[in-house]
N, C-alpha and C positions, 0 to 999 in steps of 0.2 A: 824323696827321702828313702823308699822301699829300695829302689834302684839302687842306691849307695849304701847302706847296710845289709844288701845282697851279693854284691858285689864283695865287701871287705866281707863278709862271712865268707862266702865262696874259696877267696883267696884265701884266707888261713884257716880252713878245712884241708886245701890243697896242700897248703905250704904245710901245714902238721904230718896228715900222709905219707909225703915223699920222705920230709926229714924222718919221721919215723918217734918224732920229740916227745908222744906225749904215752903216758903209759896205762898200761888195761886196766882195767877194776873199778876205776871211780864214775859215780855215775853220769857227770855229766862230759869226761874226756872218751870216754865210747864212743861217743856218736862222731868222733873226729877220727877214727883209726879206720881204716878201710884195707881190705884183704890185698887189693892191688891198685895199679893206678887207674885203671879202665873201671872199677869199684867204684872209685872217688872222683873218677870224671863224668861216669854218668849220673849220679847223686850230683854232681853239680851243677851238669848242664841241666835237671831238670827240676832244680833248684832255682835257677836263673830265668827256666822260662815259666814256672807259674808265675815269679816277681815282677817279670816284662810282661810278660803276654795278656796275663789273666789279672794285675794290679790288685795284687794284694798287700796288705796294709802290716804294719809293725806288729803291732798287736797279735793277728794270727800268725806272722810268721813267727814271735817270741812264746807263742801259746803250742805252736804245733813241738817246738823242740823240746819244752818240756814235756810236753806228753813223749816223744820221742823216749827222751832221756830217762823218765819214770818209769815207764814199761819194758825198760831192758833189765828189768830184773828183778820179773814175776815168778821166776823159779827157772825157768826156760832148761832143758836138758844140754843147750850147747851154751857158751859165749858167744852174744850177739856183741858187730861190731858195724857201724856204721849210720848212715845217714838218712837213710831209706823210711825209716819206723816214723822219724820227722815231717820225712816227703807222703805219707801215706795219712797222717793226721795231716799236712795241709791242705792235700787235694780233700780231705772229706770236710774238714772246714769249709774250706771255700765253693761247695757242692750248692749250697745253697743259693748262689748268685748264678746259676749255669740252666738256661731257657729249658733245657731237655732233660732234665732230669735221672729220667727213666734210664734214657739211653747214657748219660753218662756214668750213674753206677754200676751199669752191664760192663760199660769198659773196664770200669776201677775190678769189677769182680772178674774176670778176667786175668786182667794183670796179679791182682792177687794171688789167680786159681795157679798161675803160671809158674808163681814164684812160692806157691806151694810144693809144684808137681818138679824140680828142678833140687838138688839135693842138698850145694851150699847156700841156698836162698833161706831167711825164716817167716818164712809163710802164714807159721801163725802168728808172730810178732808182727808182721804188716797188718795182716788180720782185724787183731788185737789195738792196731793203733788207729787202724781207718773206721774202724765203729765207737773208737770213743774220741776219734776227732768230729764223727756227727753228732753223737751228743753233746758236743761241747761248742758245735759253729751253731745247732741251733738257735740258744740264746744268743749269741751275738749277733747274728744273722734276724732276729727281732731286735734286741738292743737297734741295731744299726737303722731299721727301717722305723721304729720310732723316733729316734733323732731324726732321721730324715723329715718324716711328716710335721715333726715339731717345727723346725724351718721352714718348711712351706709353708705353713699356717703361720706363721711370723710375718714374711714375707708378704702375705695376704693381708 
């Protein structure tokens, strides 16, 4: 199912982009407007592979874009537009299911510091969105492993 509603997301993020259809201001058509197409194809492609690679579930992918969406406009001195603030709350969601921990939010801060140090990037809007998408996969990332055990012991 994640596969199919990442897919059709993907697709009309792209297809909004190109045409150019949808317009600035409103809080949740930003995150569909992308500077250029190389913008909205890497947002996409790496979109596609938390979905595929890493199977992530509806839930966090419909949880990260709003945080995405809400935090484009905490006062920010530019207009933030794109997809990135979404992808940056999922990867910290799904931080939680990843053996190394350590090592994978060195990467994620990293990537951040990157798209800090880089001048049309918004750095602290990634920032901003990959520390309150940890606080927010925590509990679910317990939600989740309580179901889990509940099964077992049913099972049992």
């Amino acid at each position: 199912m994640i596969k199919n509603v990442s897919l059709v997301f993907s697709l009309f993020v792209v297809a909004l982009s190109v045409c150019g259809v949808v317009s600035l201001g409103s809080r949740f058509s930003d995150i569909f407007v992308h500077g250029n197409i190389f913008h909205c194809l890497a947002n996409v492609w790496a979109l596609l592979y938390v979905c595929f690679l890493l199977k992530t579930d509806v839930t966090e992918l419909l949880l990260s874009v709003i945080i995405g969406a809400s935090l484009l406009y905490l006062g920010w001195p530019y207009h933030i537009v794109g997809l990135s603030g979404c992808l940056y709350a999922l990867y910290a969601i799904i931080s939680y299911r990843v053996r190394n921990k350590k090592r994978y939010h060195l990467v994620m801060s990293c990537f951040i510091l990157l798209s800090m140090l880089i001048p049309q990037f918004a750095g602290m809007y990634h920032l901003v969105c990959y520390i309150t998408g940890v606080f927010v996969g925590y509990p679910i990332y317990k939600i989740k492993q309580y179901v889990r055990r509940r099964k077992d012991i049913r099972r049992k």
